[in-house]
C-alpha positions in Angstrom: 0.0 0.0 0.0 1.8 3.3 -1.3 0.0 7.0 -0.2 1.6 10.4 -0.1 3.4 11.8 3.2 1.2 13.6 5.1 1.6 16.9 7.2 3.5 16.5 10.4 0.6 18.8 12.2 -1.5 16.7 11.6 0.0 14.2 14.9 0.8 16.7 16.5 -2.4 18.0 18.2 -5.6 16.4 20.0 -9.1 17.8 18.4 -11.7 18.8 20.5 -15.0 16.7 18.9 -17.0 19.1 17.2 -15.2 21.8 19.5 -15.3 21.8 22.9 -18.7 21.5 23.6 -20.2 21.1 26.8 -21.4 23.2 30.1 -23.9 25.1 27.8 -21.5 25.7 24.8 -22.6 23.8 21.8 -21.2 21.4 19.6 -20.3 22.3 16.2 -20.7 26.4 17.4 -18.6 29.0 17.4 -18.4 29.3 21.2 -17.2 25.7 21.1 -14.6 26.7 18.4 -13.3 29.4 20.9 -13.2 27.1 24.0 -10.7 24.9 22.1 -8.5 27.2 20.9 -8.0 28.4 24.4 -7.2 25.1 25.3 -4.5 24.8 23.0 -6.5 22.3 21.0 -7.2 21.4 17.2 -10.7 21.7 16.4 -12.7 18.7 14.6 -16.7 20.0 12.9 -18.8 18.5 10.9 -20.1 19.8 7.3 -24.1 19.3 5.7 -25.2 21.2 2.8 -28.0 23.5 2.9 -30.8 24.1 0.2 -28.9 27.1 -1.5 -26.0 24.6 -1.7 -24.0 26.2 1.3 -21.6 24.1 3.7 -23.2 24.9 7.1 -20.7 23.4 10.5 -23.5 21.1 11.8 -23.7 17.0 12.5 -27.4 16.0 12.4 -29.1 15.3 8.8 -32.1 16.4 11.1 -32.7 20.2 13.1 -34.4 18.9 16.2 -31.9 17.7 18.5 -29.5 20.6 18.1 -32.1 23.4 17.5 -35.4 22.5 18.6 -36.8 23.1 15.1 -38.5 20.4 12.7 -37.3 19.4 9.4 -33.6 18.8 7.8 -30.5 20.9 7.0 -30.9 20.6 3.6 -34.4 21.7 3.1 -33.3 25.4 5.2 -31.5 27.8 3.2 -28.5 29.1 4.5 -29.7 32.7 6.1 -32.7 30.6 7.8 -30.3 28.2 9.2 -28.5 30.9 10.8 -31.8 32.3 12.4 -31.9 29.3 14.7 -30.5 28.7 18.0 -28.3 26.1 19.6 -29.5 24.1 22.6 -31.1 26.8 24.3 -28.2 29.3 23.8 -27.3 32.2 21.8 -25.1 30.4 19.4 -26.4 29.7 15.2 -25.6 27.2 13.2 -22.8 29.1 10.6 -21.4 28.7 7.5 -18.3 26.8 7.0 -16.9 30.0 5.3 -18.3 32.2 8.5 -16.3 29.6 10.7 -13.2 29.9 9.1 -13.4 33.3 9.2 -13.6 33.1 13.1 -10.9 30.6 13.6 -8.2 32.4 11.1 -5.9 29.5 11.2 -5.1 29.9 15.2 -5.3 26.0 15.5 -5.4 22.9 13.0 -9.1 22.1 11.5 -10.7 18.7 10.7 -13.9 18.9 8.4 -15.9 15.8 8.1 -17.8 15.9 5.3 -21.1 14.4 6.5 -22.6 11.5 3.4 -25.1 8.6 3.4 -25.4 6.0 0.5 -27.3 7.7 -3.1 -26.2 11.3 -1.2 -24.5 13.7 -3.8 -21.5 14.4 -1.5 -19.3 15.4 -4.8 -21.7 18.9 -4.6 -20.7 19.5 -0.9 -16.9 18.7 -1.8 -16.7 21.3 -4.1 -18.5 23.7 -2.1 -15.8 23.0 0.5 -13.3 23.5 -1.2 -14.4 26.6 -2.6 -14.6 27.5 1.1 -10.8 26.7 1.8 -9.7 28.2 -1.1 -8.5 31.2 0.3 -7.7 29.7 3.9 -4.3 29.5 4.8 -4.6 27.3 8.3 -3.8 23.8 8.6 -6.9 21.9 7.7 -7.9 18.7 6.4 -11.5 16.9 4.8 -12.4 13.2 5.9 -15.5 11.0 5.6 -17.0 7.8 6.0 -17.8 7.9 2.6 -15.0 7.0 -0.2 -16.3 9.3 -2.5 -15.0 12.4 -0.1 -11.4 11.6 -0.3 -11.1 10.2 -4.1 -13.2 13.3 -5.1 -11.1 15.5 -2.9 -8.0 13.6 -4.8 -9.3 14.2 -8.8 -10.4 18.3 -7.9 -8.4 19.6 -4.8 -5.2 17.4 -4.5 -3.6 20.4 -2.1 -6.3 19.3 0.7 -5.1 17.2 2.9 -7.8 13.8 3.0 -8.8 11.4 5.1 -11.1 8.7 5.4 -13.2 7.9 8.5 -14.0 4.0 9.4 -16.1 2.0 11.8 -17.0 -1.4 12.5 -19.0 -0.2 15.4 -21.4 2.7 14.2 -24.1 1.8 12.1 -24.6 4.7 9.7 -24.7 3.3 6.5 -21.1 2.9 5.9 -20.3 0.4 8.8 -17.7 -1.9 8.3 -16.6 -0.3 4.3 -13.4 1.4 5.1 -12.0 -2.5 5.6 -13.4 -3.9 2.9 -11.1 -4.4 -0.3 -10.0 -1.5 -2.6 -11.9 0.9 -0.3 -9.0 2.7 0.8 -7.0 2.1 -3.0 -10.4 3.9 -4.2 -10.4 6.8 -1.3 -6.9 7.6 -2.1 -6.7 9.0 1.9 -3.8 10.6 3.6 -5.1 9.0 6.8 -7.4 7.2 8.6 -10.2 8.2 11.6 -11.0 5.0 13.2 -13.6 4.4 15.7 -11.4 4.1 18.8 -13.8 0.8 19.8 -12.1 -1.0 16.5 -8.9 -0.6 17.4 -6.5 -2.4 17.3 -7.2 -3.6 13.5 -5.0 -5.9 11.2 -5.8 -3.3 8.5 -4.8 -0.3 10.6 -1.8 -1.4 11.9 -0.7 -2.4 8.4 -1.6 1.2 7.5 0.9 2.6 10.3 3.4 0.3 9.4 3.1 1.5 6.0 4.2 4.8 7.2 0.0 6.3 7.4 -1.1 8.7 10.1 -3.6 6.7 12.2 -6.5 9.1 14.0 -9.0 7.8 16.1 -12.5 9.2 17.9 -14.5 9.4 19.8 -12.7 9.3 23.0 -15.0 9.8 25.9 -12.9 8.3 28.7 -9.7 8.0 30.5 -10.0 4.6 29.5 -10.6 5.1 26.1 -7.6 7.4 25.9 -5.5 5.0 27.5 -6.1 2.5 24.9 -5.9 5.2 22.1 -2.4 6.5 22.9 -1.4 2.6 22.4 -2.8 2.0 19.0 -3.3 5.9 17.3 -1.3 8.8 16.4 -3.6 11.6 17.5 -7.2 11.6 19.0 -10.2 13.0 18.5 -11.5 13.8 21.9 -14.6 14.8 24.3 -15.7 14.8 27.8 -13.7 12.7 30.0 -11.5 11.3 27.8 -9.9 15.1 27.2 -6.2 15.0 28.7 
């Protein structure tokens, strides 16, 4: 298995999970953004499409459990989207553009590019990377999905890539980042495993191989225990912060 050499920043930080959320400061917001930076962290967010075809930070395909409102991200244009509040506080879902503005490259950036199976993810790639054009922090794209990474290789080879995997987490691409020729078809720089499928044959071949290995979520102290024995950098929440 040959890939290219990937940043050195990129092992060298922990990333808060969608920020550092928590104590009535939002995932995915900018307050959560703000909280990480001042720990001295990397920041990981996640990346849906609105209606008018805009990359908003936010997780859910669906508005009610972060916002209280019915219906889905991608049915809300952008300016709507933005009109909404945050678990009860005075944070908005933002624009992946209005986000990088706010972080101006203080601290290393994951973006997970949010996909399901029959989703036209290619459309939110390129509106990504038309996002990043201009952005001169350290940042990097990943998904579950293949397509992120092999698109993200054909259109925007400067962007660093990853591809996310589980055995764990049903969500439509369980188990896929194993299978053969998924990562020879994503073309990653690295790998995000789910820190509950490590170790792996196939990611321990992957370090070998000179790869960077992430891993998420980690929740724990015992989680992180295990993921400083088998990772090169978490992705981290709650307890499991160091």
């Amino acid at each position: 298995m040959t890939h290219r050499r990937a940043p050195a920043w990129l092992t060298e930080w922990e990333y808060a999970h969608r920020g550092l959320h928590g104590d009535g400061i939002p995932e995915n917001s900018l307050a959560g953004a703000e909280a990480a930076i001042a720990r001295g962290m990397g920041i990981e967010c996640d990346v849906q499409r609105s209606f008018d075809d805009q990359a908003i930070v936010f997780h859910d395909w669906e508005l009610e459990r972060l916002t209280g409102e019915p219906g889905y991200v991608e049915d809300r244009v952008a300016a709507d989207l933005e009109r909404y509040r945050l678990e009860g506080s005075d944070q908005a879902p933002v624009s992946l553009t209005t986000y990088l503005a706010a972080l101006r490259g203080r601290v290393p950036l994951l973006i997970e590019i949010k996909s399901q199976p029959g989703y036209d993810v290619e459309w939110t790639c390129l509106k990504v990377a038309e996002a990043l054009a201009d952005y001169s922090g350290e940042h990097a794209v990943m998904s579950f999905d293949p397509r992120v990474p092999a698109w993200l290789a054909a259109n925007a080879p400067e962007i660093v890539r990853g591809l996310v995997g589980t055995d764990t987490l049903d969500n439509g691409f369980r188990y896929l980042w194993r299978k053969p020729g998924s990562i020879e078809q994503a073309q990653p720089d690295f790998l995000a495993i789910d820190i509950h499928d490590l170790p792996h044959d196939r990611s321990d071949q992957w370090r070998e191989d000179g790869g960077p290995l992430l891993t998420w979520t980690v929740r724990t102290g015992e989680l992180r225990h295990h993921a400083l024995q088998h990772a090169d950098a978490l992705i981290s929440e709650g307890e499991g912060l160091a």
